[in-house]
C-alpha positions as CSV (number, residue, x, y, z in Angstrom):
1,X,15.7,5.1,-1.8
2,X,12.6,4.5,-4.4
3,X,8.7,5.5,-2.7
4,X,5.6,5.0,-3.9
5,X,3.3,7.7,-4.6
6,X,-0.2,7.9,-3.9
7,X,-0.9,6.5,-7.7
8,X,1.0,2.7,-6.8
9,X,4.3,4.3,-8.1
10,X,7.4,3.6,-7.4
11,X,9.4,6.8,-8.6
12,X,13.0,7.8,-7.7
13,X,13.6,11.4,-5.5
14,X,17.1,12.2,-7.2
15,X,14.7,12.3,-10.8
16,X,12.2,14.2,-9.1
17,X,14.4,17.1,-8.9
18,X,14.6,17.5,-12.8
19,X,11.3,19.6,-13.0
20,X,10.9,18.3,-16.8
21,X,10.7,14.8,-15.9
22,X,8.1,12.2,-15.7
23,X,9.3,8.9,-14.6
24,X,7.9,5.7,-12.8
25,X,7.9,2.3,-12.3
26,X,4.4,0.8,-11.9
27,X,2.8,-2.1,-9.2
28,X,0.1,-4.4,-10.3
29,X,-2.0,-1.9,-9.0
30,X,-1.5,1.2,-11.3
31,X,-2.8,1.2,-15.0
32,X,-0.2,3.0,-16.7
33,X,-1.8,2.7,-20.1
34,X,-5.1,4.0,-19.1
35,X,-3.0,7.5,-17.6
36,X,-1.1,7.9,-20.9
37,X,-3.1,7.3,-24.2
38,X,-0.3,7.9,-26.3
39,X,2.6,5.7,-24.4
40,X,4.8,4.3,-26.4
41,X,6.0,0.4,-26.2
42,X,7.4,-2.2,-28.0
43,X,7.3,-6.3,-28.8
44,X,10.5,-7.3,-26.5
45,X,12.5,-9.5,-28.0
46,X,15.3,-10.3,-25.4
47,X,17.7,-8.4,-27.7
48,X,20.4,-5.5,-28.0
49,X,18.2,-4.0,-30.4
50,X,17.0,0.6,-29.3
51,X,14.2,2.2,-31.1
52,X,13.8,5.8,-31.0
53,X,10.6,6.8,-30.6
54,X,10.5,10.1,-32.1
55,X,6.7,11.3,-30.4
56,X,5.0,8.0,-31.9
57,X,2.3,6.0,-30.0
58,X,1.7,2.4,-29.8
59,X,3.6,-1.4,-30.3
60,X,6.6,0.5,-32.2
61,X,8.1,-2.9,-33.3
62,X,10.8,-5.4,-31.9
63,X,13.3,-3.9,-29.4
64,X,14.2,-4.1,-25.5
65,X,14.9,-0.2,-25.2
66,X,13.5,2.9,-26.8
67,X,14.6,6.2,-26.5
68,X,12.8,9.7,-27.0
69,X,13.5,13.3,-26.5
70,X,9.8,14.7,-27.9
71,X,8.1,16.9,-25.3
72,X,4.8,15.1,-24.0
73,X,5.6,11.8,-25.1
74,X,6.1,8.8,-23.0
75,X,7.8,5.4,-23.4
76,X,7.7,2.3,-21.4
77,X,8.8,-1.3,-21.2
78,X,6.6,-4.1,-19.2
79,X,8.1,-6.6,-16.9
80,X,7.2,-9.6,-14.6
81,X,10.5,-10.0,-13.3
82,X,13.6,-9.0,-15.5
83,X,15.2,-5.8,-14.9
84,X,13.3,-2.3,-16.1
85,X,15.3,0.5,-16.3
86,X,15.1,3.9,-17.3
87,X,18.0,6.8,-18.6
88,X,17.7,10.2,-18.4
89,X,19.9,12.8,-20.0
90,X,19.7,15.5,-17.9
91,X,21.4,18.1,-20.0
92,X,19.7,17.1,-23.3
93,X,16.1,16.0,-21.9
94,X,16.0,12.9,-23.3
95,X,14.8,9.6,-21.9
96,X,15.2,6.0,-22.6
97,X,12.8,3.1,-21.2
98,X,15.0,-0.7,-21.1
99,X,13.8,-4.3,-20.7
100,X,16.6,-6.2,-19.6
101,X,16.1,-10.2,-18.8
102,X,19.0,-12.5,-18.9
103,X,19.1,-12.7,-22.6
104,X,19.3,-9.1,-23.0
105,X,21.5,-8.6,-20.6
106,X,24.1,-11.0,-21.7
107,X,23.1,-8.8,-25.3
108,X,24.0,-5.9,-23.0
109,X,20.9,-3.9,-23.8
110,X,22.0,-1.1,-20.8
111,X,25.5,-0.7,-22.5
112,X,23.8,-0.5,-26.1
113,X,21.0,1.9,-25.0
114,X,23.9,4.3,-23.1
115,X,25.3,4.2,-26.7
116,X,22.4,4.8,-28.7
117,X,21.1,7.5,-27.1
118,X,24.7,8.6,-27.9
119,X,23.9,8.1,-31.2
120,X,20.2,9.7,-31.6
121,X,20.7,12.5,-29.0
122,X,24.2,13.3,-28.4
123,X,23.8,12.2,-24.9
124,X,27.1,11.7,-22.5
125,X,27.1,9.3,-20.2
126,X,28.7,11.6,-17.8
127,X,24.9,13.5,-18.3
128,X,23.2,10.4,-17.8
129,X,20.6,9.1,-14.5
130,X,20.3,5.5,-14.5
131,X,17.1,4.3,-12.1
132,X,17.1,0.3,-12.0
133,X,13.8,-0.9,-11.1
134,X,11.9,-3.8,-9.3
135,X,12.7,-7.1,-10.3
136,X,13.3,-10.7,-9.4
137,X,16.2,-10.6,-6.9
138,X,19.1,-13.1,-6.3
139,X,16.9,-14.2,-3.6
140,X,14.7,-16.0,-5.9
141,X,16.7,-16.4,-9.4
142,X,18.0,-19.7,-9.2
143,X,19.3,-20.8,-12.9
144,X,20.5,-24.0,-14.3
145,X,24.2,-24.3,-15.4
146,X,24.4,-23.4,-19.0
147,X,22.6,-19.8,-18.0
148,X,24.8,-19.3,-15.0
149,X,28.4,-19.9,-17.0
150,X,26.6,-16.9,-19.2
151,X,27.2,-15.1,-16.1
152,X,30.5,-16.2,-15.1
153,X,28.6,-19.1,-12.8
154,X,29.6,-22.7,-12.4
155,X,27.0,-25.0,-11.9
156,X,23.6,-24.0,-11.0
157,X,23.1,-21.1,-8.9
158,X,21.8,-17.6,-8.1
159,X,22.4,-14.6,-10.6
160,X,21.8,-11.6,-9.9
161,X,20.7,-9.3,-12.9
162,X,19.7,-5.6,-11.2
163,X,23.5,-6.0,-10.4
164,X,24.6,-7.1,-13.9
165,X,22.7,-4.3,-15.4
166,X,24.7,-1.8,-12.9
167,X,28.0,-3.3,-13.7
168,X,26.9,-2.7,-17.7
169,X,25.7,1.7,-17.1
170,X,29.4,1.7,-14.9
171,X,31.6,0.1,-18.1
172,X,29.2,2.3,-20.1
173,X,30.4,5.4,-18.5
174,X,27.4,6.4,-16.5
175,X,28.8,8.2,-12.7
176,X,27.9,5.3,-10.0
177,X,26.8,7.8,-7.7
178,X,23.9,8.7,-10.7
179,X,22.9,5.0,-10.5
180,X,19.5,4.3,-8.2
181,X,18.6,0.7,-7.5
182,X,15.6,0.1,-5.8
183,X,16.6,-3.0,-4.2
184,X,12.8,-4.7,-4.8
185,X,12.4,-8.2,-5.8
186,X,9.4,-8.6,-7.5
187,X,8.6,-12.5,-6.7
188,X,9.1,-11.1,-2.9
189,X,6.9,-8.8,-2.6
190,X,3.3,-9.9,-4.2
191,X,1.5,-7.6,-3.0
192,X,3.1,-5.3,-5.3
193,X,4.7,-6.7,-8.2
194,X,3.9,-9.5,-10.7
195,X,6.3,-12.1,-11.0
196,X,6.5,-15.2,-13.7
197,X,8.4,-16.7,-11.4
198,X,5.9,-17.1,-8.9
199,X,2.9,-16.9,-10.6
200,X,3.6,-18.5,-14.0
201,X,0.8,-17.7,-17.1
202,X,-1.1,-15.8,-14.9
203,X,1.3,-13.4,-13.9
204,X,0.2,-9.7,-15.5
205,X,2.9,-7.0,-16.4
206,X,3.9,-3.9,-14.8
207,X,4.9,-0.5,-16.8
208,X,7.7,1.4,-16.0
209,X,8.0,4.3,-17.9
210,X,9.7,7.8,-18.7
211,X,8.7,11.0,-20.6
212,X,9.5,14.4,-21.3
213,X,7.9,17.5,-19.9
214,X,5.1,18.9,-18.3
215,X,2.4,19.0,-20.7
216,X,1.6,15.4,-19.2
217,X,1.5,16.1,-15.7
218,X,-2.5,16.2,-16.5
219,X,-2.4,12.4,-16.9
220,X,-2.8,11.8,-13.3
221,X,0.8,11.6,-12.0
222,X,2.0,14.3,-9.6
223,X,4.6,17.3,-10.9
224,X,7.6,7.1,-12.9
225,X,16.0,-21.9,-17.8
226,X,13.0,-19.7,-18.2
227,X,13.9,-15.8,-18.6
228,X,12.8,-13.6,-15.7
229,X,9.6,-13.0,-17.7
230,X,8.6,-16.3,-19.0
231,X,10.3,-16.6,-22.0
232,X,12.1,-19.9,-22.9
């Protein structure tokens, strides 16, 4: 079961027990950017495509998942709704940060980012933690018919995209029993989370974010239709 820390994170106790971690999902209450100067994001595009990172800073271009393995850096994705997640390569000590709304996930973006850390890193799945974060739940994602055939639907009806995404890391190879959902829906719980759903134009973005080793510890963390996120 996810917590949150004293810092308004939601983090994940089976990653806390890999030493070189940092990982996190933010509320609306924590300012990710501000704790990590150098973090790492990207213009989401609602697409399959993964950027590695490679110990760069900044908007690193158009993507839904980047990936790094450089000691200190940090990646993240922002959502207000759709489905963050984050991989770990335990063995290797790499990390990948995913957006995945409906468009991505129909792109599979969690079964292309399983591969292309594959591809950078040499990651296994077998290696791999998968950590599915807070976002809009069946509960509240109601979509009309032409988005819910996308999902095996008829007619209009509920989807529910944390579970998608899981389905995805399982066909992808990833152990189940290394797959943590935090079971949050984000338009549910205002009080923590942001949701597009619910709050339309004003809603404001959370961070969820990984990185690799303790030389960032010092940042102030302790020792992680409409699409979900308002795009047509």
């Amino acid at each position: 079961m996810f917590y949150k820390d004293p810092g308004q994170v939601y983090r994940v106790p089976e990653l806390d027990a890999l030493g070189w971690l940092i990982h996190g999902f933010g509320t609306r209450h924590a300012d990710i950017p501000a704790r990590f100067p150098g973090l790492a994001t990207l213009k989401q595009a609602h697409s399959p495509a993964c950027i590695a990172a490679g110990g760069r800073s900044g908007v690193l271009g158009p993507g839904d998942a980047l990936l790094e393995n450089v000691p200190g850096a940090v990646v993240a994705v922002r959502t207000a709704d759709c489905v963050p997640l984050l991989l770990v390569d335990e063995r290797l000590r790499a990390v990948a940060a995913v957006h995945a709304g409906w468009r991505g996930t129909v792109a599979r973006i969690a079964e292309r980012a399983v591969e292309a850390m594959r591809e950078r890193f040499g990651s296994q799945p077998s290696d791999l933690h998968a950590a599915i974060g807070p976002a809009i739940g069946p509960c509240c994602y109601e979509v009309g018919p032409e988005v819910a055939a996308r999902f095996g639907g008829r007619g209009r009806g509920p989807v529910d995209l944390p579970a998608a995404n899981r389905r995805q890391l399982i066909e992808a190879g990833v152990t189940p029993a290394r797959i943590y959902a935090s079971n949050l829906c984000a338009m549910c719980l205002p009080e923590d989370f942001h949701s597009f759903r619910r709050d339309g134009e004003a809603a404001g973005r959370m961070y969820s974010f990984a990185g690799v080793g303790r030389a960032i510890v010092s940042c102030g963390l302790p020792s992680g239709a409409t699409d979900a996120d308002g795009e047509k």
